[in-house]
C-alpha positions as CSV (number, residue, x, y, z in Angstrom):
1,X,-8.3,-1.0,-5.9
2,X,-4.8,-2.4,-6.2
3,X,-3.2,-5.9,-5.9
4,X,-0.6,-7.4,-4.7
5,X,1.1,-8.3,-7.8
6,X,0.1,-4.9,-9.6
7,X,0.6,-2.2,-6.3
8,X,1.3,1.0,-9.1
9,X,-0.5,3.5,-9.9
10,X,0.6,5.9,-12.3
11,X,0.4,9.5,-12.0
12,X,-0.6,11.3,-15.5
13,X,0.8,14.8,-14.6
14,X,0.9,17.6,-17.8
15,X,-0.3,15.2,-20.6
16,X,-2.5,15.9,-24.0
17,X,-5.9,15.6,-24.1
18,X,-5.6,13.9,-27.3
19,X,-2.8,11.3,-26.3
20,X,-4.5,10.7,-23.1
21,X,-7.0,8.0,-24.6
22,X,-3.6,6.0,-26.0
23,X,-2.1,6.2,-22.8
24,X,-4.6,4.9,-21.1
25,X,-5.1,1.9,-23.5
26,X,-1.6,0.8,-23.5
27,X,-1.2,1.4,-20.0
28,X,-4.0,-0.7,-18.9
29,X,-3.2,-3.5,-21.3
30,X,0.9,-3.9,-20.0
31,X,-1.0,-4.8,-16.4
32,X,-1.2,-0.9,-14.8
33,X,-4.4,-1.1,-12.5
34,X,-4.9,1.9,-11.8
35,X,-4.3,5.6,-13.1
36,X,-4.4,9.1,-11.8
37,X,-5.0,12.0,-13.9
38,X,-3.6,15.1,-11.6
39,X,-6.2,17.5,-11.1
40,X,-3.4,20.9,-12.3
41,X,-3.0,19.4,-15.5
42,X,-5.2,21.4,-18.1
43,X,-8.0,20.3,-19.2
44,X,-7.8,17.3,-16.6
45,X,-11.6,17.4,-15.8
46,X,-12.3,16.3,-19.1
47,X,-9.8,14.5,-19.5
48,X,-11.3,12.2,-16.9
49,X,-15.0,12.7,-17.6
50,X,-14.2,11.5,-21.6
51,X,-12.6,8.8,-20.2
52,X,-14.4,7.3,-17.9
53,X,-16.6,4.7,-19.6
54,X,-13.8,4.0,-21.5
55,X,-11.5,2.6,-18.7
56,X,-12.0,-1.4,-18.8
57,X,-13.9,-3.7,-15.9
58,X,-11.2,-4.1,-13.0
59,X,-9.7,-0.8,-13.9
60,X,-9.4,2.5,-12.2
61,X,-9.3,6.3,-13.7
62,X,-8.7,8.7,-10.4
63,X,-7.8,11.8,-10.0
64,X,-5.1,13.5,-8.2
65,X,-3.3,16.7,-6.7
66,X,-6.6,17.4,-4.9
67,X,-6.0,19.6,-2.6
68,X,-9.4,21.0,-1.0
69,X,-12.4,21.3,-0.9
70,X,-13.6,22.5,-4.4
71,X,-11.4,20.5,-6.3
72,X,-12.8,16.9,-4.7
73,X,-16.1,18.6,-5.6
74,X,-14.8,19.3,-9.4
75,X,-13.4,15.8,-9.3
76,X,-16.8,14.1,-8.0
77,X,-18.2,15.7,-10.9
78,X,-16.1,14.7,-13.4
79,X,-16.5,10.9,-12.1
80,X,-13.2,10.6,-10.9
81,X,-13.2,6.9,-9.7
82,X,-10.9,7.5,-6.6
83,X,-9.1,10.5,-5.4
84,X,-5.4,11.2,-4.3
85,X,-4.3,13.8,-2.6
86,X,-0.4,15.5,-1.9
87,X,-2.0,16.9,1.7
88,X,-4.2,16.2,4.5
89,X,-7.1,18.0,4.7
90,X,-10.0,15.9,6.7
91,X,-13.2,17.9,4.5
92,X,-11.3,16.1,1.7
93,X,-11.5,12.6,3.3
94,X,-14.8,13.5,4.6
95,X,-16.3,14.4,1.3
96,X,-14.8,11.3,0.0
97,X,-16.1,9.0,2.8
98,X,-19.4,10.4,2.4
99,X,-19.7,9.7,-1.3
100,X,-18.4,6.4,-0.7
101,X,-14.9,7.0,-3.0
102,X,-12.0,5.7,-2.6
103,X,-9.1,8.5,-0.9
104,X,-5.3,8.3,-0.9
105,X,-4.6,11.1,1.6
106,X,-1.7,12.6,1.4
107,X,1.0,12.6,4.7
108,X,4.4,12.8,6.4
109,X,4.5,12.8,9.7
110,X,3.3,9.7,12.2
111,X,0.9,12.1,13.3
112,X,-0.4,12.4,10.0
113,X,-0.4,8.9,9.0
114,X,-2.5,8.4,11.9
115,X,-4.5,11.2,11.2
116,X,-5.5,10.6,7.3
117,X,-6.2,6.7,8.5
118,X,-8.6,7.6,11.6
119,X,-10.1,10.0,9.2
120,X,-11.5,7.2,6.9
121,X,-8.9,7.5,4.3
122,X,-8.4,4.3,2.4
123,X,-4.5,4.4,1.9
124,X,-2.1,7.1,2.8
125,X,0.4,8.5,0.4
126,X,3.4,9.2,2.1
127,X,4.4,12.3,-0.1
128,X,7.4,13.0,-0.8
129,X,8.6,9.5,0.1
130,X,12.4,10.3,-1.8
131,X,12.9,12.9,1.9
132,X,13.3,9.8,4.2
133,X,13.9,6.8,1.6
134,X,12.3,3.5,1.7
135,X,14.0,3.0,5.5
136,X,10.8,5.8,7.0
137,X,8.5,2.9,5.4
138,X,9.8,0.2,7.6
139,X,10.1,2.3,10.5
140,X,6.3,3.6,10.3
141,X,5.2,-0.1,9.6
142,X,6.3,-1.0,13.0
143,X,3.3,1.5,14.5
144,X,0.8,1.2,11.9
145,X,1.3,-2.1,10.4
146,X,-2.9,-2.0,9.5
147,X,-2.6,1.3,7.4
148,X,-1.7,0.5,3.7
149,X,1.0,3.4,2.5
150,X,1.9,4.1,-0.7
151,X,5.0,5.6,-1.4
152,X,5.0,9.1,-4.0
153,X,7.8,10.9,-4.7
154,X,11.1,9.4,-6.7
155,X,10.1,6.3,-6.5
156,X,12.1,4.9,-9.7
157,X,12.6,1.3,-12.1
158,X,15.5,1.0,-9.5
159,X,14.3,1.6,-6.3
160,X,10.3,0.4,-6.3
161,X,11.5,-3.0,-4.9
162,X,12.9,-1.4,-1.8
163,X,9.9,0.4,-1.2
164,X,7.9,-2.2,-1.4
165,X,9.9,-4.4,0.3
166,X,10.3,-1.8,3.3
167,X,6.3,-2.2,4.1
168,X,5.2,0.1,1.5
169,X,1.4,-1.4,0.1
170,X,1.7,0.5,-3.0
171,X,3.5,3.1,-5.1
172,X,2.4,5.9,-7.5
173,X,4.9,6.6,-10.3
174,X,4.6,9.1,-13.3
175,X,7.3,10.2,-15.4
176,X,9.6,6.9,-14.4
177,X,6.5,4.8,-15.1
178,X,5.6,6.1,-18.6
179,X,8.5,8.0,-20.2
180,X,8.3,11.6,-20.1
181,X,9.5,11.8,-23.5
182,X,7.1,9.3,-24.8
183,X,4.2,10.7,-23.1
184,X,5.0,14.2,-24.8
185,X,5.4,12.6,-28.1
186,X,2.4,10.0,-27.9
187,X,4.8,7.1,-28.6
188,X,2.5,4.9,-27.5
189,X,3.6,1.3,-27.9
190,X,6.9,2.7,-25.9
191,X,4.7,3.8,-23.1
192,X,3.2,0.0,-23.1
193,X,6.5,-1.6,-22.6
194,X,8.0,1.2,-19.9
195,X,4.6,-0.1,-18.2
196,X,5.2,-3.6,-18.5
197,X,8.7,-3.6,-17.3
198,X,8.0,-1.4,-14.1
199,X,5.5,-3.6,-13.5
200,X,7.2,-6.8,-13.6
201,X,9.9,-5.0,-11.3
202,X,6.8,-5.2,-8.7
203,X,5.9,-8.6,-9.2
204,X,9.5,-9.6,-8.2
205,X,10.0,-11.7,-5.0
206,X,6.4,-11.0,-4.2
């Protein structure tokens, strides 16, 4: 699902239906791989469900803030292409497994870590990542150097390379990656190159 020269994926949290299609565009075309629509944002199952066979070959349309149960059901049915959650709950990961999807389950602890990967969870979202810093990701690589984590939670333009760079496989970004103020005011061709220079920030040293 991600790369190692594009490890971001961008959190759409609280955006218009109508801008969404823009966003996505843009957002795609400045080298963003992969996109999560959070499932608390209104009108996010449609959101997705319009979108999805509009998001190009390569790309990926998710959804995230799933937090049981029902909503990874909801999500299924929308055709969510992957799903992200800010907990772990294993009837998540196991719905997920069992319908052969992609899950980034949320964590904190080692225990968890552990936990979401023995689970069958693709990657674990270390959530919120800004409560230890980049320094937990180095330490928890040391233990569970096989289980890609991705780093949510004030991950910024300034600080992505030390995540990454501390053993983090990936990060997920929203307001920092987009511009909240751009996203609210579909200012689309700004969105494209807030992208594109978060995303060269990644490719850095890699």
């Amino acid at each position: 699902m991600l790369t190692e020269n594009a490890p971001v994926i961008g959190i759409v949290r609280g955006v218009r239906p109508d801008y969404f299609g823009g966003i996505m565009e843009v957002s795609f075309e400045a080298g963003l791989d992969a996109m999560e629509v959070t499932i608390n944002t209104p009108g996010a199952l449609s959101i997705v469900s319009n979108s999805r066979d509009k998001v190009p070959k390569g790309k990926w349309l998710g959804m995230g803030t799933i937090r049981n149960i029902s909503e990874a059901m909801s999500a299924w049915d929308a055709g969510a292409m992957f799903f992200v959650t800010p907990n772990l709950d294993l009837a998540v990961i196991d719905f997920a497994v069992s319908r052969k999807i992609p899950i980034i389950a949320g964590a904190l602890t080692p225990t968890e870590v552990y936990a979401a990967k023995n689970a069958g969870a693709d990657m674990v979202k270390v959530f919120p990542a800004s409560v230890f810093g980049p320094r937990y990701f180095k330490d928890l690589h040391g233990p569970f150097d096989t289980v890609p984590l991705v780093a949510v939670g004030g991950v910024s333009l300034e600080n992505v390379r030390d995540y990454l760079d501390a053993g983090a496989s990936a990060v997920g970004v929203g307001d920092t990656l987009f511009g909240r103020s751009a996203m609210d005011q579909g200012q689309f061709q700004a969105i494209g190159k807030q992208v594109r220079l978060f995303m060269e920030q990644c490719q850095k040293n890699i």
